[in-house]
C-alpha positions in Angstrom: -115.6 -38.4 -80.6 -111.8 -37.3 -80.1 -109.5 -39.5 -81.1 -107.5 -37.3 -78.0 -109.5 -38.2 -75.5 -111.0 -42.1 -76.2 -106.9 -43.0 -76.5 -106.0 -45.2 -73.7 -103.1 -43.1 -71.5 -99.9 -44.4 -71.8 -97.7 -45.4 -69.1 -94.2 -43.7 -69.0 -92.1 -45.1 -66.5 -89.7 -42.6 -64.7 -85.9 -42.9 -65.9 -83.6 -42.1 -62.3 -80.8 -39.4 -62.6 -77.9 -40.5 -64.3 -75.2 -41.5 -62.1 -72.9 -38.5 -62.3 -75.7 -36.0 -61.7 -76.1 -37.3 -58.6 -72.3 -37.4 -57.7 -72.4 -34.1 -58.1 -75.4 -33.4 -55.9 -73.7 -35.6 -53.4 -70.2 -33.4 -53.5 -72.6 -30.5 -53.5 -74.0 -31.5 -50.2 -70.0 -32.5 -48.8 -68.9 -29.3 -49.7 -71.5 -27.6 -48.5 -71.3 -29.3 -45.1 -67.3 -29.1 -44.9 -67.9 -25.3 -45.0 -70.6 -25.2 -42.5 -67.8 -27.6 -40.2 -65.0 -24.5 -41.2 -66.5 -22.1 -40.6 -67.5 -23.2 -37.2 -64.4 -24.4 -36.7 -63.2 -20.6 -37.5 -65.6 -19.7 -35.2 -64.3 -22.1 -32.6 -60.7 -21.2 -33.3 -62.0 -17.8 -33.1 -63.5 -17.8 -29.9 -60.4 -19.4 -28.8 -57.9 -17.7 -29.4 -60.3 -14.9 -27.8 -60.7 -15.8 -24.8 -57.0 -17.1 -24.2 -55.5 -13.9 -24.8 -56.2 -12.1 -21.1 -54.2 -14.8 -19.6 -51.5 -13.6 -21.7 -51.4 -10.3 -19.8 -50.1 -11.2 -16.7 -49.4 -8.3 -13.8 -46.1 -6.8 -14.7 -43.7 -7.8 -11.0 -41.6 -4.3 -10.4 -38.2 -4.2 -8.3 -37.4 -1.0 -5.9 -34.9 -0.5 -4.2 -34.7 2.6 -1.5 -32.7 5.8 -2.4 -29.5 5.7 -0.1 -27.9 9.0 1.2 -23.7 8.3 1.0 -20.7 10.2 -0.3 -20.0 9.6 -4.3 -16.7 9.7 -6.1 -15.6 9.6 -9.2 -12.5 7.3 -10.2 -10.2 7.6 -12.7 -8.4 4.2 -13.4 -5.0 4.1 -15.3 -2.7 1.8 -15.6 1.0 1.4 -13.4 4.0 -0.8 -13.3 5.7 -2.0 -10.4 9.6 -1.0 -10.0 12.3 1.6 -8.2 10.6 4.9 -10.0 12.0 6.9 -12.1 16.0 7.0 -12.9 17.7 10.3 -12.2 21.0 11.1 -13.5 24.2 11.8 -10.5 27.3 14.1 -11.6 30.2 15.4 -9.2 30.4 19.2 -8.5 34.1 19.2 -8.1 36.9 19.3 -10.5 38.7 15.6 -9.9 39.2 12.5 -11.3 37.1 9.5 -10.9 39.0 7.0 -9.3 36.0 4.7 -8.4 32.6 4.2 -8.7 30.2 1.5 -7.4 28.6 -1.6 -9.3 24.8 -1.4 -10.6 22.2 -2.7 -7.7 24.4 -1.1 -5.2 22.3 0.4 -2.1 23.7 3.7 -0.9 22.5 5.5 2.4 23.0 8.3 4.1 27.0 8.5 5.1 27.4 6.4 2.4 30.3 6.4 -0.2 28.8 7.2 -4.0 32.1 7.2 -5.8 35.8 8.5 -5.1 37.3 11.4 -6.7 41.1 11.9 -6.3 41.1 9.3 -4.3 38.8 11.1 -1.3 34.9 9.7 -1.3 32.0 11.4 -2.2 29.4 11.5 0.6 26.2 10.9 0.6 23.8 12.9 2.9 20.0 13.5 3.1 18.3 16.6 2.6 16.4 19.1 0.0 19.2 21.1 -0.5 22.1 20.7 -2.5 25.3 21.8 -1.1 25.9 25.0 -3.5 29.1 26.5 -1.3 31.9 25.8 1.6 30.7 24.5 4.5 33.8 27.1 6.5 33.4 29.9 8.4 32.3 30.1 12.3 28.7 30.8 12.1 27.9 30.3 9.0 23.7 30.6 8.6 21.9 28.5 5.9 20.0 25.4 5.3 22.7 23.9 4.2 24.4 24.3 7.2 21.0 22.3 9.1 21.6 19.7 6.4 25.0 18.7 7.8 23.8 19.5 11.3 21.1 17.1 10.6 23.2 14.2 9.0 26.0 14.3 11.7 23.4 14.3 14.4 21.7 11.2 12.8 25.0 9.7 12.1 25.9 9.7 15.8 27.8 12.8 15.9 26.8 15.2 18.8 26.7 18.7 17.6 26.3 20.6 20.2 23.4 23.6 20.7 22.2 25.5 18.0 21.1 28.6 18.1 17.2 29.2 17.5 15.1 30.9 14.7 14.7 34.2 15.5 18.0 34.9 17.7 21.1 36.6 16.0 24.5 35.5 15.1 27.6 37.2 13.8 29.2 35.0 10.9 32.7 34.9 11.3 35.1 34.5 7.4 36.6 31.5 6.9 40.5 31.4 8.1 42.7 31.7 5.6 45.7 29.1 4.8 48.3 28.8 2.3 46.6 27.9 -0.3 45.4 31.4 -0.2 48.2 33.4 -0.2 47.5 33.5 -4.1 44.1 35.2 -3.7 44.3 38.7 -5.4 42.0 39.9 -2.5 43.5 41.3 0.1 43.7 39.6 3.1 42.7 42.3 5.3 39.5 42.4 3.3 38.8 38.7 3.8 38.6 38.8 7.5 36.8 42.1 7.9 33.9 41.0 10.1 30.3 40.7 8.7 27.4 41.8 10.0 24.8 40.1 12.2 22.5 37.8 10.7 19.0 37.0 12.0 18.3 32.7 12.1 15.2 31.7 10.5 13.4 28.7 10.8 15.0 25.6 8.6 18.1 27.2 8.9 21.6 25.5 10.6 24.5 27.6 11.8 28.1 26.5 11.9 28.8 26.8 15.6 32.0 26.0 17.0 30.7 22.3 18.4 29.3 21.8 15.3 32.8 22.7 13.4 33.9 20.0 16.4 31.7 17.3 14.9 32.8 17.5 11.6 36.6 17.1 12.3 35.7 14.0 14.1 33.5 12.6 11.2 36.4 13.6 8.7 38.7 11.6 11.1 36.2 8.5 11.0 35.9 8.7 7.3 39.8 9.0 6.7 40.0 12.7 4.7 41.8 15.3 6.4 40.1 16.9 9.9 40.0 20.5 8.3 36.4 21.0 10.1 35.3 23.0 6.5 33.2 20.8 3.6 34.3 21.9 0.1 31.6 21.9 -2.8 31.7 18.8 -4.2 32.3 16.3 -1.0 29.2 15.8 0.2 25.9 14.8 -2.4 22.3 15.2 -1.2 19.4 13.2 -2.1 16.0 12.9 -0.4 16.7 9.4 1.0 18.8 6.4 0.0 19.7 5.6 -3.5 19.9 2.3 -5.5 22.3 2.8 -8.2 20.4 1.7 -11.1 23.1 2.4 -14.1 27.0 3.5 -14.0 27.9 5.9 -16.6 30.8 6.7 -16.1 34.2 4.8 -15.4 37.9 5.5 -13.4 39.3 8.2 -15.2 36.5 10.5 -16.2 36.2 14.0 -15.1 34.0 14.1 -12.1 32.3 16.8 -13.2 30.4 14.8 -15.4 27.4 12.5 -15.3 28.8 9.5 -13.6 25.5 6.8 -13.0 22.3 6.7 -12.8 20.1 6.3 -9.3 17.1 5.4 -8.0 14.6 5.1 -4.6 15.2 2.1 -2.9 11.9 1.6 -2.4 9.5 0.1 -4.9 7.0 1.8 -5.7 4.3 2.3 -8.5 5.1 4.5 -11.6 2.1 5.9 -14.0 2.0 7.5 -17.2 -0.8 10.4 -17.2 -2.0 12.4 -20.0 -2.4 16.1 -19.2 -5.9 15.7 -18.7 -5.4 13.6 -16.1 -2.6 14.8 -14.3 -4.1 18.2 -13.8 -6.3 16.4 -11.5 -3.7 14.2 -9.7 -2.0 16.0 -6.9 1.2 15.0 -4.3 -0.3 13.7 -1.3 -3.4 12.2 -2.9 -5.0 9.2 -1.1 -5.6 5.8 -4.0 -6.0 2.6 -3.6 -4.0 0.2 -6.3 -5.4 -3.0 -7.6 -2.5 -5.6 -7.4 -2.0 -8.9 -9.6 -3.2 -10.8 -7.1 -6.7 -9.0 -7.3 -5.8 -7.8 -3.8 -6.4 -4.0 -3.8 -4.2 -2.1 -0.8 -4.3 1.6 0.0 -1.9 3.9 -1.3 -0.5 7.8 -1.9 0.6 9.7 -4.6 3.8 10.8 -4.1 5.2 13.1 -6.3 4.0 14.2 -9.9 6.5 14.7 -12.6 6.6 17.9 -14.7 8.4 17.0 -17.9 7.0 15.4 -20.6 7.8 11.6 -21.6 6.8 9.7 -25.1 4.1 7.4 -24.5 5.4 3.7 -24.3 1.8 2.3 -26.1 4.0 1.7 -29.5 1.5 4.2 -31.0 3.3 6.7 -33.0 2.8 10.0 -32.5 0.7 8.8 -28.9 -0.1 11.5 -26.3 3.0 12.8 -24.4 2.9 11.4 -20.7 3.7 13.0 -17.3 5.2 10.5 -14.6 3.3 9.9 -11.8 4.7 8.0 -8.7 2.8 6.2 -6.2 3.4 3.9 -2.9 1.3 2.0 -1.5 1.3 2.3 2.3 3.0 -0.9 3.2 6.0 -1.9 1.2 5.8 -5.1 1.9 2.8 -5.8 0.1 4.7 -5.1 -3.0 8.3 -6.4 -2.1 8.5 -10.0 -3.4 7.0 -8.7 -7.1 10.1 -7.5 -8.5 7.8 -6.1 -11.6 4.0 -6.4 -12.6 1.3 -4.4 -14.3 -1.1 -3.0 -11.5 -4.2 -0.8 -11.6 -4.3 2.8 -10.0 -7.7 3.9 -9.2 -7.3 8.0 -8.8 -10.4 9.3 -6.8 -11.8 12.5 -8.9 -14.0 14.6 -7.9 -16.4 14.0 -4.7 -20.0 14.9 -3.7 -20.2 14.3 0.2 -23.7 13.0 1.9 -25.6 13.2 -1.3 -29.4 11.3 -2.1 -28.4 8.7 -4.7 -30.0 5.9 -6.3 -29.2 3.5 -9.2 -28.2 4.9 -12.7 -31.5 2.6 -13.8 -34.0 4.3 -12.0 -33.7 7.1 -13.9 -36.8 8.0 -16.2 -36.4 10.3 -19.1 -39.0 12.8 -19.9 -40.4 13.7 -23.0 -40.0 16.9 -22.3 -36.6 17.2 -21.5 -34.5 16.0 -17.8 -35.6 12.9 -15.9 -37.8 11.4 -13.6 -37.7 8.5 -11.2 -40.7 6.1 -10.6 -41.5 6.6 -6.6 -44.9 5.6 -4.9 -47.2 8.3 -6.2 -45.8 8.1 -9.8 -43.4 9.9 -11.6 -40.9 12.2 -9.7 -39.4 14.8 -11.9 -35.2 15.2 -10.7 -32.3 16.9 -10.9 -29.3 14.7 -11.5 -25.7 15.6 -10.1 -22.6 14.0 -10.3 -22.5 10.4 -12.0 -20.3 7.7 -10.3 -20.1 3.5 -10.3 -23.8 2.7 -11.2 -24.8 6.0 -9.0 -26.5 9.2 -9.6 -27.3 11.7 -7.6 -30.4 13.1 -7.4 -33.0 16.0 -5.7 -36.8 16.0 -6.3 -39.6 17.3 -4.1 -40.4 14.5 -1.8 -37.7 12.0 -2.1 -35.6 11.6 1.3 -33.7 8.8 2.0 -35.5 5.5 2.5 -37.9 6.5 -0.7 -38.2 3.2 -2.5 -38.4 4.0 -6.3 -38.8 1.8 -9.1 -35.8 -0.1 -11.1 -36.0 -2.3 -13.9 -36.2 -6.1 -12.8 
């Protein structure tokens, strides 16, 4: 017999898992289900995220706006002060002593007294010639002569007929009187008569009621009633002067710079670079912005041609040309006795042109522009640029063509 098999079997009892092998099955299993749990929550997220992202793409809204057919202008803004203009020096043309001259702020107009020389006053008449000879002589033909036709006339003084452009007159020499005798011309030669002279248009002649007029104004003013206006008695500006500055004082030569004078009215000075002024020209319609924010219409009127230092405080800053301005109604202006204002020079102007916003311009790859119209893109031409306008042509676009601008 074998001992193997007649051995009774033996029992072995079965030991459990130590305790920390199956912890670690048991975190196994945890991590192994916290997985599963991510990634379905990944897949959750996932799917999310997913399906919110075409309700993120909302229809783009568009603006248009129709393209307008109008007149555009280009503006050139500088800057202008309010005052009397530009000063402009006064001198006397004849050899005498000043013997009085009139405080700063004084307001002289036409008949006017600008100063005295020996004692006699200096005249002021208006015109746009200066009196460059004798008024003497029956006859005499000039402009000159029709500025103190003019000035007597306005002054209440009737003058008589005068003779019209076109018709001739024989100019007689001036008579001759003691003072002179001392002439190294012959007399004979002085009153040899001259020849006919034809009248042309602006011109005066010294007629005989005319020679009337003036004795009876020299009476009025107190001088001598000679019926002849030596150089140097009567001054000519284009209108009333303020004086602004006196230069002079009793004593001095006449001859010599004697004040400083302005306009009367107040207008709108402006310092223009070159640039600028080439563009600016006398008679230009403007409008001025005021301190007020009002903004009244206005005129250029008159552009200077010398040169002035810019008053920036820059050194070496551009050189300036003066540009005057009124506005149309002086009152407007009259109670600011100074002020910085805003002159707004048109440039140049494109008249009943297609325009539409600066914005709705597209540009091409390739080069130009395009604007966005109802059948797509719209390849243009652009012209001038002005205030938030362009001006455009393009095949198909009229006015009333709504095109696309950014919203």
């Amino acid at each position: 017999m074998d001992p193997k098999q007649d051995a009774p079997t033996e029992f072995i009892p079965r030991v459990p898992d130590p305790p920390v092998r199956r912890r670690g099955v048991r975190w196994i299993a945890v991590a192994l289900v916290v997985a599963v749990l991510t990634v379905g929550t990944g897949i959750v997220v996932t799917r999310h995220r997913a399906d919110a992202q075409p309700a993120s793409r909302e229809t783009d809204v568009v603006a248009t706006t129709p393209i307008a057919r109008r007149d555009l202008s280009t503006t050139r803004t500088l800057p202008g002060s309010i005052g009397y203009g530009p000063t402009r020096p006064l001198a006397g043309h004849l050899t005498a002593t000043v013997t009085w001259l009139p405080k700063a702020g004084t307001t002289v107009k036409r008949g006017g007294q600008l100063f005295r020389a020996d004692d006699r006053p200096v005249v002021l008449f208006y015109g746009s010639i200066p009196m460059y000879r004798d008024i003497a002589g029956t006859n005499l033909v000039g402009r000159d002569v029709r500025v103190i036709a003019d000035n007597l006339r306005a002054l209440g003084y009737p003058i008589g007929w005068q003779p019209s452009p076109g018709e001739q007159v024989t100019p007689q020499p001036p008579t001759r009187n003691a003072a002179d005798d001392d002439d190294d011309e012959p007399a004979a030669a002085a009153e040899s008569p001259a020849a006919s002279q034809r009248v042309r248009s602006g011109e005066g002649v010294l007629t005989p009621a005319l020679v009337a007029a003036i004795k009876r104004w020299q009476t009025d003013l107190g001088v001598p009633a000679t019926g002849t206006i030596p150089v140097g008695h009567v001054e000519v500006a284009s209108g009333a002067v303020r004086v602004d500055s006196v230069t002079a004082q009793p004593g001095d030569p006449a001859e010599t710079p004697l004040m400083s004078v302005t306009s009367v009215r107040k207008v709108i000075t402006v310092g223009a670079e070159l640039t600028d002024a080439a563009a600016i020209k006398r008679g230009d319609r403007i409008r001025v912005g005021l301190p007020d924010d009002r903004e009244v219409p206005a005129r250029v009127v008159s552009v200077g041609r010398d040169l002035v230092a810019s008053d920036s405080g820059i050194a070496n800053g551009p050189a300036l040309l003066t540009v005057t301005v009124a506005v149309d109604k002086p009152q407007t202006i009259a109670d600011l006795d100074s002020g910085e204002v805003q002159v707004h020079f048109t440039g140049r102007t494109a008249v009943d042109v297609l325009v539409a916003p600066v914005e709705a311009l597209v540009a091409l790859r390739e080069g130009g522009y395009a604007v966005q119209g109802p059948g797509g893109l719209v390849a243009v031409s652009t012209g001038m640029f002005a205030d938030g306008w362009v001006e455009i042509t393009g095949d198909g676009l009229t006015e009333g063509t709504e095109v696309v601008v950014p919203s």
